[in-house]
N, C-alpha and C positions, 0 to 999 in steps of 0.2 A: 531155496523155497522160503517164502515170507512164513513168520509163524503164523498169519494171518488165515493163513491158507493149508494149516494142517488140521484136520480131522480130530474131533474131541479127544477119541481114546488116543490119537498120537501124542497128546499135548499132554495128557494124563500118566502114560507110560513114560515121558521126557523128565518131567517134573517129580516123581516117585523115583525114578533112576539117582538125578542130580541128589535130591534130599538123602538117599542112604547111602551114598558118597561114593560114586562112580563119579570118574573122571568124564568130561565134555566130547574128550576123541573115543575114551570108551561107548558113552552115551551111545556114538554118532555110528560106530560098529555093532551097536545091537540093536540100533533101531534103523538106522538104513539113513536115516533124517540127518542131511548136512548142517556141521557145526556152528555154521552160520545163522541159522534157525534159534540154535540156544542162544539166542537172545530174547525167546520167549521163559528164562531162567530169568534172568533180569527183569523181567516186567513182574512174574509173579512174586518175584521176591517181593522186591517193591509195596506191591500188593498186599504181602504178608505182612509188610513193617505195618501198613499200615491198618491191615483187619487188627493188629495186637493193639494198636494205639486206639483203636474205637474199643475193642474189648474187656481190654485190662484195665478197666475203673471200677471204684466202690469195691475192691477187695477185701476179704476179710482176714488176711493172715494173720498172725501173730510171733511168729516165728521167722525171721529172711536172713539169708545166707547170701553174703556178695565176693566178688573177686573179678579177679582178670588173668585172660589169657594174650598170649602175643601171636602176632603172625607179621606180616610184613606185604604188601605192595609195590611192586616194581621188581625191586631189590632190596637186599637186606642191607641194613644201616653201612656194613662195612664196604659195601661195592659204592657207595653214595661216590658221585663228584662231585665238585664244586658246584657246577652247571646244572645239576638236580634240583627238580624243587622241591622242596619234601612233602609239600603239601600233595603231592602228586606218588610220591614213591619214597620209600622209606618204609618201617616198623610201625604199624598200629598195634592197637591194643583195645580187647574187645570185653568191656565193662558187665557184665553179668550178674544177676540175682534170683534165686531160689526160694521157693514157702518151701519151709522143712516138713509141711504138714501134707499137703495136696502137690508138692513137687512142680507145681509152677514157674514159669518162668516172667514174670510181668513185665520185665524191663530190660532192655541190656540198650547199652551206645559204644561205638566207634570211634575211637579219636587216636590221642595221645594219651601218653601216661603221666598224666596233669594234675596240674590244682582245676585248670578250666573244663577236662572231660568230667573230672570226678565230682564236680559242684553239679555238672548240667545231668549225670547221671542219678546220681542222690537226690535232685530235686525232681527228676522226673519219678522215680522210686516213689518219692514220700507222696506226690503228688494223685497216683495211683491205692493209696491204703487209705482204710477207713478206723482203724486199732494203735491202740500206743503196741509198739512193737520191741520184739527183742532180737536185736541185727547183729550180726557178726562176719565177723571180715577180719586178712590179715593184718601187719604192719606195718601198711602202705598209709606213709605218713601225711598226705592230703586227705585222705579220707575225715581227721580231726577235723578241718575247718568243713569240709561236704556236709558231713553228719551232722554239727552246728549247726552251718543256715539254711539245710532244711526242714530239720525237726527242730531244732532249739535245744528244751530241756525234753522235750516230751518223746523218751525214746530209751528204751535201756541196750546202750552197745557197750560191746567188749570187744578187744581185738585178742586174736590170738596169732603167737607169736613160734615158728616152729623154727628148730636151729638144725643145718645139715654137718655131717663132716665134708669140711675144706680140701681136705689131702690124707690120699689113699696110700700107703707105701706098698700095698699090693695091687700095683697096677697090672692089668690086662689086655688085650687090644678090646675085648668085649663090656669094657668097665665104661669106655667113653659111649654107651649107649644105654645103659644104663644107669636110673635116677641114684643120687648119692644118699649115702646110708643118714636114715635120719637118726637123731642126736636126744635129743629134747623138744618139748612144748612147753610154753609159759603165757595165762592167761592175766588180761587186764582189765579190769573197767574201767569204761572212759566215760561215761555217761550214764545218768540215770541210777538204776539196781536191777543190771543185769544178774540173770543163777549160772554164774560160772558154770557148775555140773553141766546145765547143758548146750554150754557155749560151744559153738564148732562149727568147723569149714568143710566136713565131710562130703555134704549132700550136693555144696557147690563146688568142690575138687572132682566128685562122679561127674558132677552135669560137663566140666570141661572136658574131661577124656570120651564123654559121648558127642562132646561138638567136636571135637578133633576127629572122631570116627568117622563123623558124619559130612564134617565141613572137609570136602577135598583138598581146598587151599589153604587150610590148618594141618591137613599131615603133616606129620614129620618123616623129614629124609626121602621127599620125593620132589618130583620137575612140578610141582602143579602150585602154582599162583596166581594171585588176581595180577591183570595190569593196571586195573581202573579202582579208585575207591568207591563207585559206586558199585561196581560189579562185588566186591566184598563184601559190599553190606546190604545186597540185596540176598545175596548167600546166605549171610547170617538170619534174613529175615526167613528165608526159606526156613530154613535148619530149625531155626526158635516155632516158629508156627506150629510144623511137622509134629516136633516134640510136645505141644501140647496141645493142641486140637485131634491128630490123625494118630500117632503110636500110641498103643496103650503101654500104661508103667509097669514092667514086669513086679515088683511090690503091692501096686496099689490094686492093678487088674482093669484098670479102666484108663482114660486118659487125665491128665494135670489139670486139664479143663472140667472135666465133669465130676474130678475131688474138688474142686475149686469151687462147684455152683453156677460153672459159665454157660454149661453147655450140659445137655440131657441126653445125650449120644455122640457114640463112637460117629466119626468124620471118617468119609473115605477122600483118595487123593482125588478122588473127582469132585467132590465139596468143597474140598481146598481150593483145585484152581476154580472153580465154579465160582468161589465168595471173594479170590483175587485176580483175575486174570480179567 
């Protein structure tokens, strides 16, 4: 069946399902609607990247938290053959940024884990803020020249810098599933006169464990990946939308959007596909 030809509330209950992170064959067993059809996932994503890119301008943070998560398309780096093209299948890496204050999400890109993703992300970021801001991020060392040409001087960052232990000598079989005992933190500035005290990657470490909850093809330790890079990133667009337009922030009581001043009311998933589809 065309999505063309599914009934509103079918399209509404398909796209609520995908975004709190049921699988595509689960989707297709609760709703009866052949898998083929989700490819109206794909459109609204789509849709989603781009209602954020009309909406996320003239922001007022003052506060942004960035980073990255990984996932992969096709196959993971290590299945690669020769004959792959990576551009097509391989490890992405899904660029991310946070208001510490309103929990927004204004910006994220897909790429690689580059000098060239991280330039095109930070100047899209800076490009959206109206405030000298105070950004923080790990010690992902592109970031230096990102942060550079697109704020310049006008920008107080700091990185912060966290150390894990390397080697357990009490290993367990439940140990390889579990993150490794952290060590230390050590903060930097790198620009400007960031307040160390409230320098941190907190808000943007929550926001990836709720895109991994959320993003199907961000779990870890199961069969569900994108094949296509655009099917990834229209997921992502879905997942980011969702998260600040339609969920309210269990902290804030509202949505990222309406701490933000974007928006005056709670979104239902019918508004969403309504404003993207």
């Amino acid at each position: 069946m065309s999505n063309y030809f599914l009934k509103t509330d079918q399209k509404i209950a398909v796209i609520a399902a995908l975004a709190e992170g049921s699988s595509i064959r689960g989707v297709e067993r609760m709703t009866g609607i052949h898998r083929d059809t989700m490819r109206l996932g794909v459109r609204v994503g789509q849709g989603c990247a781009k209602l954020m890119d009309a909406k996320m301008r003239g922001l007022n943070s003052t506060s942004i938290q960035v980073d990255e998560i990984w996932g992969f398309v096709g196959k993971k780096d290590k299945n690669m053959k020769v004959t792959d093209d990576p551009d097509q299948v391989s490890s992405v890496w899904t660029f991310c940024a946070i208001d510490s204050d309103s929990k927004i999400v204004p910006s994220f890109k897909v790429g690689r884990r580059d000098h060239f993703t991280a330039n095109e992300f930070m100047n899209d970021l800076a490009s959206r803020l109206t405030n000298r801001i105070q950004l923080s991020s790990d010690g992902f060392a592109p970031y230096f020249e990102a942060v550079e040409l697109a704020w310049g001087s006008d920008v107080d960052y700091s990185q912060i810098v966290k150390s894990y232990e390397t080697e357990d000598s009490k290993y367990t079989p439940e140990r390889k599933y579990s993150p490794p005992k952290f060590v230390s933190l050590s903060k930097y500035a790198v620009s400007g006169n960031p307040d160390l005290l409230r320098a941190h990657t907190g808000h943007v470490e929550r926001l990836n464990a709720s895109t991994r909850l959320h993003v199907k093809r961000l779990n870890r330790l199961t069969l569900a990946f994108s094949k296509k890079v655009e099917n990834f990133e229209a997921a992502l667009g879905l997942h980011f939308a969702a998260y600040n337009f339609v969920r309210p922030h269990s902290s804030l009581k509202m949505t990222p959007a309406m701490a933000a001043g974007i928006e005056r009311k709670f979104w239902t998933w019918g508004d969403l596909v309504e404003a993207t589809y």
